[in-house]
N, C-alpha and C positions, 0 to 999 in steps of 0.2 A: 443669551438673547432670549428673550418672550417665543412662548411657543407661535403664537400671532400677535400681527400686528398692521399698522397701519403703511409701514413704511421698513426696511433695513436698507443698509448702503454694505455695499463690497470697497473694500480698500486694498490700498497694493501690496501690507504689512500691518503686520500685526499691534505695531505701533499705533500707527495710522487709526486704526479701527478704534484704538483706546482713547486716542485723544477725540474723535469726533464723537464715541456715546461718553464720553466722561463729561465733556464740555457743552455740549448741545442734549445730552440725552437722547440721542439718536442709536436704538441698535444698530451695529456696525458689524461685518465679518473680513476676515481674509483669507486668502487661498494661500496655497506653501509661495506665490510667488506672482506678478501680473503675467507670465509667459505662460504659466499651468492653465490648459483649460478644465473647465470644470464638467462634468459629466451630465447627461440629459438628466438623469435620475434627481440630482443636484438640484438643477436647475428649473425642474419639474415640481420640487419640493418646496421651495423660495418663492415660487408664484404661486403655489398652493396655498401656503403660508401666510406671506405679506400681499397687500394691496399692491403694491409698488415697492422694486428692485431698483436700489441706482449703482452704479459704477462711479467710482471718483479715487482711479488709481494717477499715479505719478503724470506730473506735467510736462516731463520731457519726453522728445518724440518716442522715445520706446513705448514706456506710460502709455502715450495715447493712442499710440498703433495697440498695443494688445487691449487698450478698451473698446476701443472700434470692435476690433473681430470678436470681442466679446458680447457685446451690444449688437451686434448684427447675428452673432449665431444664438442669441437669449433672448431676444426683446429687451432685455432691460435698460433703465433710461441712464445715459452714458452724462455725466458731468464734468465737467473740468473749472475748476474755479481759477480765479487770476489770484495766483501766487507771489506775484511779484518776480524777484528773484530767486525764490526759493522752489523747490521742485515735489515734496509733497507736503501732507498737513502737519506733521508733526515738526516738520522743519518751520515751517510757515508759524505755528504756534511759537516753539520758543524764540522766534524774531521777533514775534510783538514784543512793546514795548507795552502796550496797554491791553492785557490779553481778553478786555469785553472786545474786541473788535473780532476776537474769532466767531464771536455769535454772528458776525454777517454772512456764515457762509447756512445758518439754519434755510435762510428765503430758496436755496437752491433745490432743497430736498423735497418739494412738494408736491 
């Protein structure tokens, strides 16, 4: 990831993070897991760093319970995009059938 930048997103996996800067060019990171928190120092760094910190971990209720408490103990801005049936990005991606549609998820990160 850019030492600065305008923007990075946390994702719930490693995966996750590749497919959203691969395909949106968005710096992306993850932590060993969405249940890990991550440390003030961390989190101290990320806002130093970037303009704007977003979360866009897993769509099911885990998923979004550990991005809440991560979003309330970071400031950062918590997203959850509609997945359809599918429960993170990288599943969501190879579902398309027509994979320009993943660019609709760029409008969320702003």
């Amino acid at each position: 990831v850019p030492e600065y930048g305008d923007r990075i997103v946390m994702c719930s996996s490693l995966k996750d993070s590749l497919v959203l800067s691969c395909q949106l060019h968005i710096p992306a990171i993850a932590p060993q897991g969405e249940g890990y928190n991550i440390s003030q120092t961390a989190a101290d760094e990320l806002r130093r760093r970037y303009k704007k910190v977003f979360i866009c971990f897993d769509t099911d209720k885990a998923g979004k319970k550990d991005a809440e408490e991560l979003a309330k103990k970071t400031g950062f801005i918590n997203v959850v995009p509609n997945l359809g049936t599918e429960k993170d990005l990288s599943d969501w991606y190879k579902s398309l059938s027509n994979k320009q549609d993943f660019k609709q998820l760029e409008k969320l990160f702003h």
